[in-house]
C-alpha positions in Angstrom: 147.5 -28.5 12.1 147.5 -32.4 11.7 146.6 -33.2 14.9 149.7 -35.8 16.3 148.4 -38.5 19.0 152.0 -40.1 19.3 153.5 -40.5 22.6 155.9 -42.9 23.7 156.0 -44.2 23.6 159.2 -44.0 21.1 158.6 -42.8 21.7 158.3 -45.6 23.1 158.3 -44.6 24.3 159.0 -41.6 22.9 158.2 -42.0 25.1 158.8 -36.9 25.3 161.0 -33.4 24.7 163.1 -30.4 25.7 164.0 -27.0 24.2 164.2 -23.2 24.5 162.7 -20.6 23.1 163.5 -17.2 24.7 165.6 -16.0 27.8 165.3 -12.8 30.0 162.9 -12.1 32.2 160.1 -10.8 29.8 160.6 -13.6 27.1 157.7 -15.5 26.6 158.7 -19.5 26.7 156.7 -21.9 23.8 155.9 -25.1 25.5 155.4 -28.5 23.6 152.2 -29.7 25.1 149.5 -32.5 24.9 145.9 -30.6 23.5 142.2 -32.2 24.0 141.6 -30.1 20.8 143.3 -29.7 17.3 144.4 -26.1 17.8 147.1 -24.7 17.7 147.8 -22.7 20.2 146.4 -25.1 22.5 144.0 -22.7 24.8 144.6 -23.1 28.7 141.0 -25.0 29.6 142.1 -27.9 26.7 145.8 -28.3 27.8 146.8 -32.2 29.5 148.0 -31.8 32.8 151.5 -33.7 33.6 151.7 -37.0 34.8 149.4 -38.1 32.1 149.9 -41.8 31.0 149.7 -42.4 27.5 148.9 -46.5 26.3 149.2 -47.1 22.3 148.9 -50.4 20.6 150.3 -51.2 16.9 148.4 -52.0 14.3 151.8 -53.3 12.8 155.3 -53.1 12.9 158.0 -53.6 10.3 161.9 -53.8 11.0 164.1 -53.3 8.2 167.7 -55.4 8.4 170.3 -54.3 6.6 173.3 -55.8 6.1 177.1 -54.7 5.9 177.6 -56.4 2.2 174.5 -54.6 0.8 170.7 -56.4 1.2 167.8 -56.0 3.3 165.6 -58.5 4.8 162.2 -57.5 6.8 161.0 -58.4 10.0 157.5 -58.2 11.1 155.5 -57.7 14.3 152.0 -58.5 15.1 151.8 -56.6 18.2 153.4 -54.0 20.0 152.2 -51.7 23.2 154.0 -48.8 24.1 153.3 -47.1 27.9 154.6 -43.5 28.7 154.0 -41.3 31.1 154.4 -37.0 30.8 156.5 -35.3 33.0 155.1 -32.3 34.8 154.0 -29.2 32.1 155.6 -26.3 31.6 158.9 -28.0 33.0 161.2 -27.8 29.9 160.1 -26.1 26.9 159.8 -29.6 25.7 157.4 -32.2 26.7 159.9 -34.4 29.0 158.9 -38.0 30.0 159.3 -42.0 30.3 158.5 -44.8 28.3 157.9 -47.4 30.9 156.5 -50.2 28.5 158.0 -50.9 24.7 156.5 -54.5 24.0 157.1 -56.4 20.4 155.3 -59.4 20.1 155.1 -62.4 17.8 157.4 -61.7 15.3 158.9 -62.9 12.6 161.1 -62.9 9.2 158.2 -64.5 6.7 161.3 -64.4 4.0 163.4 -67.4 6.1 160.4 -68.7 8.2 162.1 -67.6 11.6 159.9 -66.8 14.1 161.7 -64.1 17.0 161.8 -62.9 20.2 162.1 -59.4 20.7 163.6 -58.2 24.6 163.0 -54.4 25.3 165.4 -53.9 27.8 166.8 -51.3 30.6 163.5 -49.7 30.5 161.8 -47.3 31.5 163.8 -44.8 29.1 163.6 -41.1 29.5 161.8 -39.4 26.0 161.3 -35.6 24.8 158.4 -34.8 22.7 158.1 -31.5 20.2 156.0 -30.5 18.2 156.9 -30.2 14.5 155.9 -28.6 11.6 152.0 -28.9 10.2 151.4 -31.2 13.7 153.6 -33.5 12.9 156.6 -34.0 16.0 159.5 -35.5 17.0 160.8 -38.3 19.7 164.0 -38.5 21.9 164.5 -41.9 23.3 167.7 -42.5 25.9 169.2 -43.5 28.9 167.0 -42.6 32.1 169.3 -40.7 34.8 172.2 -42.8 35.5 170.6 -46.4 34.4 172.1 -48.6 31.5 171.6 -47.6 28.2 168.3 -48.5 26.1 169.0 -52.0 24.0 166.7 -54.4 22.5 167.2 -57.8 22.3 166.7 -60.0 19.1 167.1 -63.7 18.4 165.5 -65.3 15.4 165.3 -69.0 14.2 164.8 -70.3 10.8 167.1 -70.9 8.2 169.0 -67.8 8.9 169.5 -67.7 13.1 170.4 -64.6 13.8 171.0 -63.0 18.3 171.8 -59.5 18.0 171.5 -56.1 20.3 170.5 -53.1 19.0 171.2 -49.6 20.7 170.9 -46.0 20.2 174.4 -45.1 18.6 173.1 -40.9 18.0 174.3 -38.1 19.8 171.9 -34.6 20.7 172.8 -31.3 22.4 169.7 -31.5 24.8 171.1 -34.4 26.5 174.7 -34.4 26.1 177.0 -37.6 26.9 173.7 -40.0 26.2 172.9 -41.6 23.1 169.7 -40.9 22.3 167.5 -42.5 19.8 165.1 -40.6 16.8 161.7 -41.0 16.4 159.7 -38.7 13.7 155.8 -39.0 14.6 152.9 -38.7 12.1 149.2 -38.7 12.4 146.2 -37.8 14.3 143.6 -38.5 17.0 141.6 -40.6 14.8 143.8 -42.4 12.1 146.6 -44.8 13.6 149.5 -42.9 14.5 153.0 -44.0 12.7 156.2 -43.9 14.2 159.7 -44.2 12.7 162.7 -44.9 14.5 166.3 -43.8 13.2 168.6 -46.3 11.8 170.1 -48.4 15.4 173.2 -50.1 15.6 173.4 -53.5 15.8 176.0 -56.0 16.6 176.0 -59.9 18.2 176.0 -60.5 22.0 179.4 -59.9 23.5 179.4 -63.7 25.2 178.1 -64.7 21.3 180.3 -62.5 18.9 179.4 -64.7 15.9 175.7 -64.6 16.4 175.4 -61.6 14.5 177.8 -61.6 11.5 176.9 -59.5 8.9 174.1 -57.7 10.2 174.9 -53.5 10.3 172.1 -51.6 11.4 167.7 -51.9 11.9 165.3 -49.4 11.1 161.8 -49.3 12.6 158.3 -48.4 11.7 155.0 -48.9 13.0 151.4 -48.1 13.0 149.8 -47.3 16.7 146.2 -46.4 18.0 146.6 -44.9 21.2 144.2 -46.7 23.3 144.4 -43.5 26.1 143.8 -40.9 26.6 141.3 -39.4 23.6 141.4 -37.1 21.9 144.4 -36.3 21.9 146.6 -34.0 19.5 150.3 -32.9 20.2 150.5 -28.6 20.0 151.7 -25.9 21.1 151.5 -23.6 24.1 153.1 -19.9 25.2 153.8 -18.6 28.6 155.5 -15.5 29.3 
């Protein structure tokens, strides 16, 4: 197993996850879970308790703009910090949580010189974390209980200006009537941990419908380190 030391955390922040395996009294229950080891199972005396706060800062990030009439133009990030925190284990057979911190700092499009400001917003978000296949996993970002929706906030200068908000536009059976954003995490406890988002919607400001002509979606992508805690590999768990 490739040990996975994503969180968010996104996320981010992502930043964690919810499924079933098994109903009926005698059914044993396979929990997504947080290991001190890279095993899989993850044995009882190596498991992460709930509650446990997970910090990860990016190495890089890189934002991919595309736009309606075809064309791509990239937007990079010098530093990001995502913050989480696990909800309690063996709770869902998912690994449920909040990203309370999604940070993007100093960024810019190098192709038109803009520099921009990047506004996480409506946060903390709920998350669900699981465990993939060969250690990789997967991220649901959305909406925490009855709070407004997840959005970040983008306005660029330069030769191109650009104010948008981009949102989660996906929908997910686990939590119905939310949209929920995708996250696929790869990596491990020692090299930096990579996250990429789905494609998010974006469109202008409703008080500043022109600021955003042209512009149709944003992909994201980015390179973390989890600062804390370590190790730390995402696994696997059973309970009857």
């Amino acid at each position: 197993m490739k040990g996975l030391t994503k969180i968010c955390a996104a996320a981010l922040v992502a930043v964690a996850a919810s499924m079933a395996f098994g109903v009926g009294s005698a059914a044993a229950v396979d929990y997504t879970v947080l290991c001190k080891k890279n095993e899989s199972p993850c044995k009882a005396e190596n498991l992460y308790k709930g509650g446990e706060t997970i910090v990860a800062h990016a190495q890089s990030v890189q934002v991919e703009i595309t736009f309606a009439l075809g064309g791509t133009i990239f937007m990079d990030c010098n530093e990001s910090v995502v913050e989480g925190k696990t909800g309690e284990e063996f709770e869902t057979p998912h690994l449920s949580g909040i990203i309370q911190t999604f940070d993007l700092n100093e960024c810019s499009i190098p192709a038109t010189g803009g520099k921009c400001i990047m506004t996480t917003q409506n946060t903390p978000w709920a998350s669900l974390l699981s465990q993939g296949t060969g250690g990789n996993g997967g991220l649901l970002a959305y909406e925490l209980g009855s709070e407004a929706p997840p959005l970040v906030g983008v306005s660029c200068d330069g030769i191109f200006p650009v104010k948008c908000i981009a949102y989660f536009n996906e929908s997910d059976e686990q939590v119905p009537g939310k949209p929920v954003g995708y996250f696929s995490v790869f990596g491990d406890s020692v090299e930096p941990l990579i996250i990429s988002g789905q494609v998010l919607k974006v469109e202008s400001p409703k008080n500043e419908p022109t600021k955003c002509l042209g512009v149709k979606s944003a992909t994201y992508s980015a390179e973390y380190i989890v600062q804390e805690p370590k190790p730390i590999w995402v696994s696997h768990h059973t309970k009857p």
